[in-house]
Residue, then its C-alpha position, 0 to 999 in steps of 0.5 A: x873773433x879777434x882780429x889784429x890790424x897792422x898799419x903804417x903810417x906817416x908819424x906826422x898822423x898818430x895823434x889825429x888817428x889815435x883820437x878818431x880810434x878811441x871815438x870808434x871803440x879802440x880800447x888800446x894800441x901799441x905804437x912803434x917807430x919804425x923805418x922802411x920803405x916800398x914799391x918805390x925804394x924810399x924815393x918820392x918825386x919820381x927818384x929812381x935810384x938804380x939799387x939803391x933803397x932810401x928807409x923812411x920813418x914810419x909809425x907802425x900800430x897794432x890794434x886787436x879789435x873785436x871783428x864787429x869794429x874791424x870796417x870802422x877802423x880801417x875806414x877811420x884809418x884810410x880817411x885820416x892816412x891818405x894823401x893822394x902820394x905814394x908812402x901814405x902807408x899799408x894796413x894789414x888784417x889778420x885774424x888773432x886765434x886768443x888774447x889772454x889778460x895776464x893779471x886776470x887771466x881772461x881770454x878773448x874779447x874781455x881781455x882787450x876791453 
């Protein structure tokens, strides 16, 4: 089965963490700048604005694996993202019913290799 993980994460991590992916056996990924917070509105140091929400750049990936590869990648990610503060980022994992190559016309796991 083919998953897809999600994750966010600190821009000033993309390079390191997209290096160590194509070690583990990440084929491909899509990157966007994205802006957002969390539990904590945005604020670091303890802040705690009222209502008030601050976004924070962010860098968000999207890998469709193969589920074999799926803990690697996660560990990959968690070792490289962590910062010990709050705003290290999220990975979600969600499960990908197909992927088809257009040009080809494969599906499944031969469409994302």
């Amino acid at each position: 089965m083919l998953r897809k993980i999600e994750c966010f994460i600190q821009p000033f991590k993309l390079d390191e963490v997209k290096n160590a992916l194509f070690d583990v056996g990440v084929e491909g990924m899509s990157i966007s700048d994205v802006r957002g917070f969390g539990k904590q509105r945005g604020y670091t140091n303890g802040g705690k604005p009222n209502r008030e929400v601050k976004f924070l750049p962010k860098i968000k990936m999207e890998i469709v694996i193969d589920e074999e590869i799926v803990d690697s990648v996660i560990k990959t990610i968690v070792k490289l993202t962590r910062t010990g503060e709050c705003g290290s980022g999220k990975i979600f994992v969600l499960p990908v019913e197909d992927a088809i190559r257009i040009r080809t016309e494969e599906s499944g796991k031969s469409a994302i290799i």
